[in-house]
C-alpha positions as CSV (number, residue, x, y, z in Angstrom):
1,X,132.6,36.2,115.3
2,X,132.2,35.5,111.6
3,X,131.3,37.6,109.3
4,X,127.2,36.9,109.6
5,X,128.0,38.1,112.9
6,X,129.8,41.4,111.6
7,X,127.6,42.0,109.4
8,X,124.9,41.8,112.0
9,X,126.8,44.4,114.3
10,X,127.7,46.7,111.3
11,X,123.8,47.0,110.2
12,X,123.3,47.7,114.2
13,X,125.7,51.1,114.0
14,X,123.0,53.4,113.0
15,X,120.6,52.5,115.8
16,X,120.2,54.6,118.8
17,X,119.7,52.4,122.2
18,X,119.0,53.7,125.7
19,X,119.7,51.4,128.6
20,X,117.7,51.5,131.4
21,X,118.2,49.1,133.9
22,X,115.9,47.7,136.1
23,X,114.8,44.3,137.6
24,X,112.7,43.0,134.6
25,X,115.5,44.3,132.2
26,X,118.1,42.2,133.6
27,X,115.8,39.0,133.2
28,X,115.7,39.8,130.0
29,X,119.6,40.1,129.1
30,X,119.6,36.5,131.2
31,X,117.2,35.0,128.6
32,X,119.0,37.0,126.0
33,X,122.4,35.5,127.0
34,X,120.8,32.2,126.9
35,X,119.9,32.1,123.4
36,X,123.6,33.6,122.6
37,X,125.1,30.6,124.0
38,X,122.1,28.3,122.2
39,X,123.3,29.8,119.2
40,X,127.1,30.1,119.0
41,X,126.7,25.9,120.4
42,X,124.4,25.6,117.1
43,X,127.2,27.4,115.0
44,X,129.7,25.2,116.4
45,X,128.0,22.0,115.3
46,X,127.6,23.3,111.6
47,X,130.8,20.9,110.2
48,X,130.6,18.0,112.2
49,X,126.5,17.5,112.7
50,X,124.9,19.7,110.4
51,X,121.5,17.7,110.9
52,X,122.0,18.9,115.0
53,X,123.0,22.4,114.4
54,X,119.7,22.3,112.0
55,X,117.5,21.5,115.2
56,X,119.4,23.9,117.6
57,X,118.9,26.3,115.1
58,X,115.1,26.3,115.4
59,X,115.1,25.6,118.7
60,X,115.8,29.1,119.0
61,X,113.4,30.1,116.9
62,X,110.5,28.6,118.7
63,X,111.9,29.5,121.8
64,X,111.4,33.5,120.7
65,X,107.7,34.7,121.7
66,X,108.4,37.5,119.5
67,X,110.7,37.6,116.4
68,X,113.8,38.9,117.4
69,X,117.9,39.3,116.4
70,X,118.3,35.6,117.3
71,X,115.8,33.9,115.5
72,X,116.5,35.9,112.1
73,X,120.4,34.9,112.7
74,X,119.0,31.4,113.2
75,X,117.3,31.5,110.4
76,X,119.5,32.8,107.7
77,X,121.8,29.9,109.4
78,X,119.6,27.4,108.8
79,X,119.2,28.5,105.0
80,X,122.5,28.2,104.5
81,X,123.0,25.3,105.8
82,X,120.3,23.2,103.7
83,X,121.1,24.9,100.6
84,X,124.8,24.8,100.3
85,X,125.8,21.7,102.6
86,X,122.8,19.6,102.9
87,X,121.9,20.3,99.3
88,X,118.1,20.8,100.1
89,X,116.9,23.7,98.3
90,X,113.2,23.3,99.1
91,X,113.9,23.3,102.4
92,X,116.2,26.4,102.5
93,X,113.7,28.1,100.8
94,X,111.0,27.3,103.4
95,X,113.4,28.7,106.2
96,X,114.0,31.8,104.0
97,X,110.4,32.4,103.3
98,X,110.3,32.7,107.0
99,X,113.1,35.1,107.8
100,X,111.5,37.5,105.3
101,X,108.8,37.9,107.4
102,X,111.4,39.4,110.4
103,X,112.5,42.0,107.8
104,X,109.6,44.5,108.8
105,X,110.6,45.2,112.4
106,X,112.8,42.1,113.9
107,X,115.9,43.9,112.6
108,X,117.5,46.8,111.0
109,X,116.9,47.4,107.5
110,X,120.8,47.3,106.7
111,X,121.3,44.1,108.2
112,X,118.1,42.6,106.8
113,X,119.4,43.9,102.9
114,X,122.7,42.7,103.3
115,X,121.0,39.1,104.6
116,X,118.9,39.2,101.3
117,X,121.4,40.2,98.9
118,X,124.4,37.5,100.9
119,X,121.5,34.8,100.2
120,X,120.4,35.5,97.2
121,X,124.5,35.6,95.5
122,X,125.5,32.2,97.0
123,X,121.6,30.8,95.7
124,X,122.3,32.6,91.8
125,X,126.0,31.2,92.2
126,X,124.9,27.6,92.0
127,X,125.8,25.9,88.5
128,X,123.0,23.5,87.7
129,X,120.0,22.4,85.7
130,X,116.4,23.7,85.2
131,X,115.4,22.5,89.1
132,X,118.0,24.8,90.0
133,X,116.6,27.9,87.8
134,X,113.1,27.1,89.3
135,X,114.3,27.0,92.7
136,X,116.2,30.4,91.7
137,X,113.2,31.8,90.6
138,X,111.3,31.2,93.7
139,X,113.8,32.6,95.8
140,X,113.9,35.7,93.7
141,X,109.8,35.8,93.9
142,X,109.5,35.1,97.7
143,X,111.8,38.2,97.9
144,X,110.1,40.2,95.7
145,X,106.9,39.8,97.4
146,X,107.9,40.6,100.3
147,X,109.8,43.7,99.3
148,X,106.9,45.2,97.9
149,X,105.0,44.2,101.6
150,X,107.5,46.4,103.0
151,X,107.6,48.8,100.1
152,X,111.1,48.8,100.3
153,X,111.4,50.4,96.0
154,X,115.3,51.0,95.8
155,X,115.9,47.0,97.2
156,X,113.7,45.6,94.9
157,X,115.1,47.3,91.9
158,X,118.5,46.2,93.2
159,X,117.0,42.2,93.3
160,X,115.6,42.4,89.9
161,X,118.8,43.7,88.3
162,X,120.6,41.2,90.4
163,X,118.6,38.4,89.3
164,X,118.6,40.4,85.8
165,X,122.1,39.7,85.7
166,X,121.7,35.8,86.9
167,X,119.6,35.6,83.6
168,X,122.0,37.0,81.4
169,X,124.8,34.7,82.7
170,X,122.6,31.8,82.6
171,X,121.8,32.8,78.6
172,X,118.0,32.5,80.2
173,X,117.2,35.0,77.3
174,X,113.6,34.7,77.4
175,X,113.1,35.3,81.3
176,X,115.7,38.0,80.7
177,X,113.6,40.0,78.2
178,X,110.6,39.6,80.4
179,X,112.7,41.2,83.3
180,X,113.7,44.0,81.2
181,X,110.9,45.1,80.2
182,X,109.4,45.3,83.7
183,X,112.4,47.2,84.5
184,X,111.5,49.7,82.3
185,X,108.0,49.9,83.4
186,X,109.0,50.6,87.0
187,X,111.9,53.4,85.8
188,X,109.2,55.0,83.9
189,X,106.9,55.1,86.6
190,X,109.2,56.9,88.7
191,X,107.9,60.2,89.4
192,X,109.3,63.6,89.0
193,X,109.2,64.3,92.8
194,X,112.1,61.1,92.4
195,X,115.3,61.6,92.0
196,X,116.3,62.1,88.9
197,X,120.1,61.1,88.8
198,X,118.7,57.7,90.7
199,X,116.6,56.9,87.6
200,X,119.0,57.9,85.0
201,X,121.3,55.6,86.8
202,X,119.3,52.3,87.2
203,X,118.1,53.5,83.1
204,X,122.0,52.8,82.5
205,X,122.3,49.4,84.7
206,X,119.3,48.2,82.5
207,X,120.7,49.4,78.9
208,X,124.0,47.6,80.4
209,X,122.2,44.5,80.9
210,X,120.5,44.9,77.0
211,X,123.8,45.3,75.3
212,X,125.2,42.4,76.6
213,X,122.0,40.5,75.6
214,X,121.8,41.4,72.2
215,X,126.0,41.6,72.1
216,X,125.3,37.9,73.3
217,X,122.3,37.1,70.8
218,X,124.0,38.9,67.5
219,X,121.5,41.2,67.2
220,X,123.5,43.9,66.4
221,X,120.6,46.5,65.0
222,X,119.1,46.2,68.7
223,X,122.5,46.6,70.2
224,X,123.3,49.8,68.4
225,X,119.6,51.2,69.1
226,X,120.9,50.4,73.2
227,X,124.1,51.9,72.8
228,X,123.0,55.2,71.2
229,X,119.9,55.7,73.7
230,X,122.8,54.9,76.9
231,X,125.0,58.0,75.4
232,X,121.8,60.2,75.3
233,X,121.6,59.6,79.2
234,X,122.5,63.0,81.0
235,X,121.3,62.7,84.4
236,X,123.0,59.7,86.2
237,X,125.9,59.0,88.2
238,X,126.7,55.5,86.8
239,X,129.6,52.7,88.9
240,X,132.1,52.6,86.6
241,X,131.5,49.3,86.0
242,X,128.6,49.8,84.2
243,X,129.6,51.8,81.7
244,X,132.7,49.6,81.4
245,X,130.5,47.1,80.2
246,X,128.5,49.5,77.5
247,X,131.5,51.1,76.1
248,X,133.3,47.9,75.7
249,X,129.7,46.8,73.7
250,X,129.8,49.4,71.8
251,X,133.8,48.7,70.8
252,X,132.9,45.6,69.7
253,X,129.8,46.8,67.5
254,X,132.2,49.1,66.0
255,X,135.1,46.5,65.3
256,X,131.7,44.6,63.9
257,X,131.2,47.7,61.4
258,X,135.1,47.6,60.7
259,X,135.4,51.2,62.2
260,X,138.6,50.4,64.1
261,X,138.8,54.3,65.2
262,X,135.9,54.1,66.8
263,X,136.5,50.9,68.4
264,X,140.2,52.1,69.6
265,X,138.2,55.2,71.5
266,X,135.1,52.9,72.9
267,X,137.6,50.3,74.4
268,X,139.7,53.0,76.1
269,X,136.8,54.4,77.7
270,X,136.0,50.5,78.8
271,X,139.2,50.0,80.1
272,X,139.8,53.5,82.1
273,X,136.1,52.5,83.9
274,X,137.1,49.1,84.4
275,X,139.9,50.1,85.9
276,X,138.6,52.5,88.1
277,X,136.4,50.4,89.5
278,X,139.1,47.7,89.8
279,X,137.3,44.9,88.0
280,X,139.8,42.4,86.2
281,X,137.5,42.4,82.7
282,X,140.3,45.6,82.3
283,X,142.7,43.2,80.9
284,X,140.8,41.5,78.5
285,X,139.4,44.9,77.3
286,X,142.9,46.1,76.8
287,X,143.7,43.5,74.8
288,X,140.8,44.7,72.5
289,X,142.3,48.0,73.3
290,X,145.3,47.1,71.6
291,X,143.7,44.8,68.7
292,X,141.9,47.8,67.7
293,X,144.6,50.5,67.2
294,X,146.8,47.8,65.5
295,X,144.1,47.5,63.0
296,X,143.7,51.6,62.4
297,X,147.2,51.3,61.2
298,X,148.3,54.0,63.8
299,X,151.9,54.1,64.6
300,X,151.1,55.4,68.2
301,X,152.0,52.7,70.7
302,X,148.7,51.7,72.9
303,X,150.8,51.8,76.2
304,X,152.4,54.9,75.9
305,X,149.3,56.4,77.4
306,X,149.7,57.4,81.2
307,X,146.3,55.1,82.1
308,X,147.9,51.7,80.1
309,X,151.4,52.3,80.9
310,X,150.9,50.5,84.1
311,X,149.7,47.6,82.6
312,X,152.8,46.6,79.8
313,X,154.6,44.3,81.8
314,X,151.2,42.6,82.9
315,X,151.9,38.6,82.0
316,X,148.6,38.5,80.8
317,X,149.5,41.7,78.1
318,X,153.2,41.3,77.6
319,X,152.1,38.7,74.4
320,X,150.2,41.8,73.4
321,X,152.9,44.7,73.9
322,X,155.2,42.2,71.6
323,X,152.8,41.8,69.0
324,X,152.3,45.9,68.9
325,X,155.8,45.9,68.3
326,X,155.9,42.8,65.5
327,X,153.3,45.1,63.7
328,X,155.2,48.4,64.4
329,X,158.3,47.0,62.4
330,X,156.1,45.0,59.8
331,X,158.0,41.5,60.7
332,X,155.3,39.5,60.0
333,X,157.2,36.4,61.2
334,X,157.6,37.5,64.9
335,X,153.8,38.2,64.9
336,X,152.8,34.8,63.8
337,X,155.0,33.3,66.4
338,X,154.0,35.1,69.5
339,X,150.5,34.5,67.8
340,X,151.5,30.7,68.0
341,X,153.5,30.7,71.4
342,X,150.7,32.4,73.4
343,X,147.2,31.0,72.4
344,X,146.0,31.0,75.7
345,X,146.9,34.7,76.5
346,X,145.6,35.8,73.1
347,X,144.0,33.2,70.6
348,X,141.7,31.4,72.9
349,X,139.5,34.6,73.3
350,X,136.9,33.9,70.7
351,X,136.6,37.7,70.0
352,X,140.1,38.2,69.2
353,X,140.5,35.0,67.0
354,X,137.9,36.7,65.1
355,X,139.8,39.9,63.9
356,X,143.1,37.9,64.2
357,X,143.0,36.9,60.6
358,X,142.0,40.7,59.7
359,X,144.9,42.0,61.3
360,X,147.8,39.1,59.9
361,X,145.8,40.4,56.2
362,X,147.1,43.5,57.5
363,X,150.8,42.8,58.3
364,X,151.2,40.7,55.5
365,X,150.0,43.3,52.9
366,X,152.4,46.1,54.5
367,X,155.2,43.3,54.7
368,X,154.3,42.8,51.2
369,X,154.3,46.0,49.5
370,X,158.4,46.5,51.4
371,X,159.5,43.4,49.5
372,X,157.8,44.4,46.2
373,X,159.5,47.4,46.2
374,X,163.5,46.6,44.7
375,X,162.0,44.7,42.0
376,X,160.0,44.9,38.3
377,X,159.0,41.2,38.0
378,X,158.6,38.4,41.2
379,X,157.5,34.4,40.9
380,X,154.6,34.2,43.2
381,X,156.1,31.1,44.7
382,X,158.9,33.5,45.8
383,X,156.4,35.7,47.9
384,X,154.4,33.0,48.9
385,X,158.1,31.4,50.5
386,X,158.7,34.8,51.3
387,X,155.3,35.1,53.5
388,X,155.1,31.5,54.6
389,X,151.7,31.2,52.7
390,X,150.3,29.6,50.1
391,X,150.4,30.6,46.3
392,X,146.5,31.5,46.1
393,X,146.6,33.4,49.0
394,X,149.7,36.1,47.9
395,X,148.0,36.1,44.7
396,X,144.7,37.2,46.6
397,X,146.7,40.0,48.2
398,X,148.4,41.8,45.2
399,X,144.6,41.3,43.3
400,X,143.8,43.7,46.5
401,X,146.7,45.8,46.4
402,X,146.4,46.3,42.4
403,X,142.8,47.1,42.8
404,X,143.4,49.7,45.7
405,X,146.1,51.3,43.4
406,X,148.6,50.7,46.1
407,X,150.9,48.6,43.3
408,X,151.0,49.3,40.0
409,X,151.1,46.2,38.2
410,X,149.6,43.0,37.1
411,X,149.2,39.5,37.1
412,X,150.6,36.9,34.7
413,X,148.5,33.8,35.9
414,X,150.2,31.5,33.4
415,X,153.9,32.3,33.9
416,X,152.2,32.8,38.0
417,X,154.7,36.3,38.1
418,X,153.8,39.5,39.7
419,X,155.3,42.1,37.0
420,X,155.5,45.9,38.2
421,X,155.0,49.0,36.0
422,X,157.8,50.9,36.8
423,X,158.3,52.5,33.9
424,X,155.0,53.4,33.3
425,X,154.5,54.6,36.8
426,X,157.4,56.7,36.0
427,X,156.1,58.2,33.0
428,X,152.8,58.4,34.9
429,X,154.5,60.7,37.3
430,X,156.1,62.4,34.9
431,X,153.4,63.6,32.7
432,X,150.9,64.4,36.0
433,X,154.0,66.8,37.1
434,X,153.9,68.7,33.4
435,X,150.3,68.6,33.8
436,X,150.3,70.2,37.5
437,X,153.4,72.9,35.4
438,X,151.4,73.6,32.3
439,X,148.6,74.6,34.5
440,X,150.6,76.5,36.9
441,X,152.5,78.5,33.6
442,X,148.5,79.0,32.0
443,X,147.0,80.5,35.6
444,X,150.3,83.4,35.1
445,X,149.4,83.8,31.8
446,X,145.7,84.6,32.1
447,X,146.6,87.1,35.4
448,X,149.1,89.0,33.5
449,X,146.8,89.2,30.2
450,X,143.8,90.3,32.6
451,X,145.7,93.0,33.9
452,X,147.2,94.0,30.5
453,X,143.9,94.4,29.3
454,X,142.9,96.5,32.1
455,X,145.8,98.9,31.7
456,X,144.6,99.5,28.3
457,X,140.7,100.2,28.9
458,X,141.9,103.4,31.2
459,X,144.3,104.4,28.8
460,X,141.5,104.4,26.3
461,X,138.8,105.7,27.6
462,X,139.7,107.4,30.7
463,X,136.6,109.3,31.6
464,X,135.0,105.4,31.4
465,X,133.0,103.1,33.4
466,X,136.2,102.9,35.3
467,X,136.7,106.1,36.1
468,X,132.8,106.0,37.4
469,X,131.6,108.8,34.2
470,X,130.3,107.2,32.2
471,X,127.2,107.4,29.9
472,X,128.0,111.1,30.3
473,X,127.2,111.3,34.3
474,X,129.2,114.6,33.8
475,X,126.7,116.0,31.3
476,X,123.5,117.4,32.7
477,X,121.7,115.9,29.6
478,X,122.4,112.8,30.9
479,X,120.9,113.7,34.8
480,X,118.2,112.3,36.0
């Protein structure tokens, strides 16, 4: 039995069947057992004589007076076959035109949506030209059609985010859009009888499906519109894989806005779903995972977390977890070899390569700033050696460093010499510490004048305002 087969028998669980033998029922399970053996003789010929297992095949089905088990399973053969061996997709989708028609009450509606959805995934898998995305499409409206025959809702929403999904990684952008927005139309028009957590649910499949579009298309004003109305979603229980996929948009719309923090929470959330559902996009998201909190700066280690710890001696990460520790001990060196030795792990991902630059900036300027320290005057050529970059770029750094007030110094372009204001850095210090004592020594000085001067107004005039008498409260003359 293959696996057609055991899917056949696994849709047949739920049914209920009472035998009752008589005469006329045991004609039948002859003629039954005859189209068995017609079939499993078709099956075997599949390899070596496809064209004869094609014939067996509807053999069968024109040997069935009424549409049955057999002449579905004959069908759905017979699809396969001229689709993925004989390469005839017009054909295949003549044959599966037909088995739609046995959907209504030939079989069970398990085994008839795990048919649809096998067929349709090895017809979207196929890589190909614009014949192929007609053919595609046709399948996807034969289905269609006959799904709203049946009225069969929750499969048809599943085929259009299916073929949704085709679109997106197809970069079919403009049939994609069309789809969405009919998406929306039928999640609108879900009424409050439905339930709710179902429509909150396919709302997220379809914002998941956006993101990656306008992630894909750069539209990042669109993207952020997405992401915010996918965190306003309350009532949905989402796979994990979904909102895998939105928070690791939305990590890299915040690494867009230079909002590392941001980023750093967004692609933990990613990862933690991703992993949860077991799908292997984890690893690449924690990789951006790590990219992220090495450009906050933080000093926390990525994998010391109990969900990443797992993951440190991964051969696709271990390049990472080394280059969290280059940056952790500023050797800037180190990170620009692993860098070098492990392009495919780490530089070949086009969104990393990105930031890469950002985050060597980084290192560099930290690196930097230690080897400034000992000394009042440096050659640029010196730092440049020092850095293993050229002159215009060190000088690019300290311009940065000056301007951020994180060195104290300045240029001399003609000598090319980095000279520090120490001494007037120390003097600087100096006088804002007599400033921060002078004002210290005046705030004393007012308090103990203020209370001095309130000593004195009882002594002098102790039936006063502070002693609650006056204007001569005491004196009736004064009553009102």
């Amino acid at each position: 039995m293959d696996d057609d087969d055991a899917d056949y028998m696994q849709g047949s669980d739920d049914e209920d069947y009472d035998f009752n033998y008589s005469d006329g029922d045991e004609e039948n399970e002859a003629g039954s057992a005859d189209v068995e053996n017609m079939y499993y003789v078709a099956k075997s010929k599949k390899e070596d004589n496809p064209e004869g297992a094609l014939k067996d095949f509807r053999a069968i089905v024109d040997q069935e007076e009424e549409k049955g088990d057999w002449g579905f399973k004959a069908l759905k053969q017979s699809t396969k076959l001229l689709f993925l061996t004989l390469g005839r997709p017009e054909d295949a989708l003549k044959t599966y035109q037909e088995l739609l028609t046995y959907t209504k009450s030939a079989v069970t509606r398990n085994y008839s949506e795990k048919t649809i959805n096998g067929i349709l995934d090895y017809v979207g898998g196929g890589k190909g030209g614009p014949i192929e995305v007609n053919i595609l499409e046709k399948f996807y409206q034969a289905t269609k059609k006959a799904l709203e025959e049946a009225k069969n809702d929750r499969l048809s929403a599943k085929t259009n985010l299916k073929l949704a999904k085709l679109w997106l990684d197809r970069k079919e952008y403009g049939r994609l859009s069309k789809l969405i927005r009919d998406l929306h139309a039928a999640t609108v028009a879900v009424g409050e009888a439905d339930d709710q957590s179902q429509r909150g649910t396919q709302l997220l499949e379809i914002y998941a499906l956006e993101i990656q579009m306008y992630n894909e298309t750069k539209n990042y004003k669109k993207l952020k519109e997405i992401y915010n109305a996918s965190n306003n979603v309350r009532s949905a229980i989402p796979h994990p894989r979904i909102m895998g996929v939105i928070k690791e948009c939305g990590g890299k719309m915040w690494m867009g806005e230079r909002q590392w923090n941001r980023a750093s929470e967004d692609f933990f959330e990613s990862f933690r779903n991703y992993d949860e559902a077991g799908s292997p996009q984890r690893i690449q998201v924690l990789k951006y995972l790590v990219l992220a909190n090495m450009l906050t700066g933080s000093e926390v280690n990525p994998f010391d977390s109990q969900e990443t710890k797992p993951y440190k001696t991964d051969p696709q990460i271990k390049a990472m977890t080394d280059l969290v520790d280059a940056y952790q001990r500023r050797e800037v060196h180190s990170a620009e070899k692993i860098l070098k030795d492990n392009r495919s792990t780490i530089m070949d991902d086009p969104f990393i390569r990105l930031y890469i630059g950002e985050l060597l900036r980084s290192l560099r300027t930290q690196y930097l700033i230690d080897l400034i320290k000992p000394y009042t005057r440096l050659e640029l050529a010196f730092l440049a050696k020092q850095l293993g970059v050229d002159i215009q770029e060190v000088e690019e750094l300290l311009i940065g460093l000056i301007l951020e007030g994180k060195v104290e110094g300045r240029i001399d372009q003609v000598g090319m010499r980095l000279e520090l204001d120490r001494q007037q850095s120390l003097e600087k210090k100096r006088y804002a510490a007599l400033s921060k004592w002078t004002e210290a020594l005046e705030g004393v000085h007012n308090a103990v004048v203020g209370k001095t001067a309130g000593s004195s107004t009882l002594r002098a005039d102790p039936g006063g305002i502070l002693g609650g008498e006056a204007f001569g409260m005491r004196d009736d003359r004064w009553a009102l």
